[in-house]
C-alpha positions in Angstrom: -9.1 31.9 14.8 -8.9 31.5 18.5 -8.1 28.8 20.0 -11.1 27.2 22.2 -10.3 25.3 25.6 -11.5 21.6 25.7 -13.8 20.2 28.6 -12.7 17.8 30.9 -14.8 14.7 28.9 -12.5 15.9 25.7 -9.1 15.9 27.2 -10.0 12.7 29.0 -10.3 11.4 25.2 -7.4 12.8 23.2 -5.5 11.4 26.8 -6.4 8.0 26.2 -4.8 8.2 22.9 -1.2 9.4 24.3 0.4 7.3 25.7 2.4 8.5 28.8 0.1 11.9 29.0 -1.5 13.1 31.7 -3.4 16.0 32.8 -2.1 18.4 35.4 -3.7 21.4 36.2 -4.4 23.4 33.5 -1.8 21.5 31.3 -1.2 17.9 29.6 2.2 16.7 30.5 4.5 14.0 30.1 8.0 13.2 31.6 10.8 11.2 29.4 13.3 9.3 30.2 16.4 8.7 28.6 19.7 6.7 29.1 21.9 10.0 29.7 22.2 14.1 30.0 23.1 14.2 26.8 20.4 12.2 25.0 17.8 14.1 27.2 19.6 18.0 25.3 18.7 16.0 22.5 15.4 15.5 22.6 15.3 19.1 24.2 16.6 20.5 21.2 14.3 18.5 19.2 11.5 19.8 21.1 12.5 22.9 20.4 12.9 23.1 17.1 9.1 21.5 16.8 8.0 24.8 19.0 10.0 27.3 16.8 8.2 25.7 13.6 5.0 25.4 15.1 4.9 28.2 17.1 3.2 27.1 20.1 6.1 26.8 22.7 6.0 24.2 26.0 7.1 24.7 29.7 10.0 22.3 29.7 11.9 20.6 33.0 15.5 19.2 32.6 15.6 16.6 35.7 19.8 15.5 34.7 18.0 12.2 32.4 14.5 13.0 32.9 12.5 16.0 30.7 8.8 17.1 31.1 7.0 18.6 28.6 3.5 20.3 29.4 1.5 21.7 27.1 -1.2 24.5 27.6 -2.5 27.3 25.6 -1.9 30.7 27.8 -4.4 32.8 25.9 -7.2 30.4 26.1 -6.5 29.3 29.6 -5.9 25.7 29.4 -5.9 22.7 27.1 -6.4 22.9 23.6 -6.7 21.0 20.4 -3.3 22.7 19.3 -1.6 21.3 22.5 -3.2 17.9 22.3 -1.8 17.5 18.4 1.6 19.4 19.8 2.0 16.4 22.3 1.2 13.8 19.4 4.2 15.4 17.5 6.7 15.7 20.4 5.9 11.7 21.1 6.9 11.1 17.2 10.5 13.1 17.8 12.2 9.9 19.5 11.2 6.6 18.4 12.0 5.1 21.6 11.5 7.1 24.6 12.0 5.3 27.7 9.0 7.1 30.0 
């Protein structure tokens, strides 16, 4: 099945229901902040992980304590349902992030 892009009125929706998301471009993104380098490997090993087992892989940004994740689906040419639910699960991989 292919994945199908979402309009503007549905991202604006599944954003209101992530906290710290935002739309840029042709992505969804959010930046983390943690305490340390090392916490922020952490959670970018995590992240990783979530990719490999999912399959659906995110541009990442290592800022020394600060990591953005954005989501979009290449093949479809922007936002899907796949990277909205990907962005649910990369919130769930640290209790506490402090965005």
């Amino acid at each position: 099945m292919k994945d199908v892009t979402l309009g503007d009125t549905e991202i604006a929706g599944a954003l209101a229901g992530l906290s710290g998301w935002a739309r840029e471009g042709t992505a969804i993104q959010r930046t983390y902040r943690f305490d340390d380098f090392k916490s922020a490997i952490v959670f970018v090993n995590a992240v990783a992980a979530l990719a490999e087992r999912e399959n659906h892989h995110p541009d990442l940004t290592i800022r020394y304590k600060d990591v953005t994740v954005s989501y979009w689906t290449h093949s479809a040419g922007g936002v899907t349902a796949r990277d909205v639910d990907l962005a649910r699960k990369v919130d769930t991989l640290l209790p506490d992030p402090r965005s």
